[in-house]
N, C-alpha and C positions, 0 to 999 in steps of 0.2 A: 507417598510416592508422587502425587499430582504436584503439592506442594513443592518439593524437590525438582520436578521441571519447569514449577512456573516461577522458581526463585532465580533458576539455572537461564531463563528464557530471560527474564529479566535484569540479569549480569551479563548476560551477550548482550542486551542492549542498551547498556551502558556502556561498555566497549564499545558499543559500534558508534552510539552517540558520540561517543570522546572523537573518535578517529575522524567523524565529519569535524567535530569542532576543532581539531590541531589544524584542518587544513580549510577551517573558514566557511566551510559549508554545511552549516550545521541549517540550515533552511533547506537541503535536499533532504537532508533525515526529516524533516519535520514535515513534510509533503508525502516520501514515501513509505516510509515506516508502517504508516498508520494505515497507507492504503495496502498494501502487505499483510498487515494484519487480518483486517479489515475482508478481502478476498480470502484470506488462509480461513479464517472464523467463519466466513458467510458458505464455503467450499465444507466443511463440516457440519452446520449446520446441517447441509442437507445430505451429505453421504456415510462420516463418520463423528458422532457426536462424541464418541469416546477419545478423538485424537484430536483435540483443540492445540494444542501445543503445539505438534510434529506439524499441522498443517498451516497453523500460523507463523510457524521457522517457516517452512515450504513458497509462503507468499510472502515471505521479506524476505527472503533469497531472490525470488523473481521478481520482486518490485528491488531490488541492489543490481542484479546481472549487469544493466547498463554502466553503472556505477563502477562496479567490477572491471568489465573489461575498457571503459575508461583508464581506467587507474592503474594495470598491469597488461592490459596489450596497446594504451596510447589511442585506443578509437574515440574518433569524436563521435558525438552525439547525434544523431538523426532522426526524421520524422520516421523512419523504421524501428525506433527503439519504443513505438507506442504498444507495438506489440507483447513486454512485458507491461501488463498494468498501468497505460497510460501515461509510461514515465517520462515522455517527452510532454504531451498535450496537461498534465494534468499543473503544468507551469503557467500554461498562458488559455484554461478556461475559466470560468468565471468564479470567484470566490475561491481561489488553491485551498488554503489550509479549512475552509468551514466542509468544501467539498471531501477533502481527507478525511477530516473528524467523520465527516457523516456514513462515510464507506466503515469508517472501525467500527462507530456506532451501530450501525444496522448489520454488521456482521456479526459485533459481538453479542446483541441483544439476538440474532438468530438463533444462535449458535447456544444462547441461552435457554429458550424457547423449547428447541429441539431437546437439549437435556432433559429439560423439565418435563417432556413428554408431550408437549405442543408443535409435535413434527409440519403440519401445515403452516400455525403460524411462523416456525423457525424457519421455511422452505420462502416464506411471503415477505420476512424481514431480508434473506439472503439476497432473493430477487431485487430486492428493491435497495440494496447496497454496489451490487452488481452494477443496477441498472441507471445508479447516481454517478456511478465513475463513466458508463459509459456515455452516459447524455453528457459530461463535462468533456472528454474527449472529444464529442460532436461538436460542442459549440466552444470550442479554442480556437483562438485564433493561431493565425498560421506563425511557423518560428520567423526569429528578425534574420535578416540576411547582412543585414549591415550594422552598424553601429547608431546610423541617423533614422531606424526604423525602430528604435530603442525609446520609449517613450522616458522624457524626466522629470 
């Protein structure tokens, strides 16, 4: 059965990957995917270590929303859309894609922890997966407003 959802998790996100890559933006999947994961795993870790899956869907749902209502209600993007998962800031703080890795990393190495029955440590890796997206949100700089604020 676990197998069956995390084969089933892993063909949603190939779908999903494709459908950024038809439309060229296969470098938002790779930003937030993982940070999605990443909070879904690190969010288990410490409350349900038996739903790795359901809450790893749950956190790349909320790290997509923007993406979502982008895409089918036409809203552009704003500094209020940090509130899913950093998904504005985690573009313009320091190192995007090592910062991602490391949120999946220390969420899914929590979440690891916690199964295995190292509930502190799996509580100390979440935290500090948490706590890697939020310090990159703090130190992002702010979105460009122009085109000439666009570094080349």
């Amino acid at each position: 059965m676990v197998v069956a959802a995390w084969v089933g998790l892993i063909s949603l996100e190939g779908l999903t990957a494709r459908t950024y890559l038809v439309r060229g933006t296969w470098w938002h999947w790779l930003l937030h995917i993982p940070v999605g994961w990443g909070v879904g795993l690190a969010v288990a870790a410490v409350v349900a270590p038996r739903w790795p899956v359901a809450l790893a869907l749950l956190g790349q749902l909320a790290s997509m929303v923007p993406d979502l209502m982008f895409r089918f209600m036409r809203m552009p993007h704003t500094g209020a859309m940090d509130l899913w998962l950093g998904h504005i800031s985690v573009h313009t703080g320091p190192s995007p894609v090592l910062v991602c890795l490391g949120v999946l990393l220390l969420g899914g190495w929590g979440w690891l922890a916690s199964a295995a029955g190292h509930r502190v440590v799996g509580s100390l890796l979440a935290a500090g997966s948490g706590g890697l997206l939020l310090t990159a949100c703090l130190l992002a700089a702010p979105l460009p407003s122009s085109l000439s604020q666009i570094p080349r």
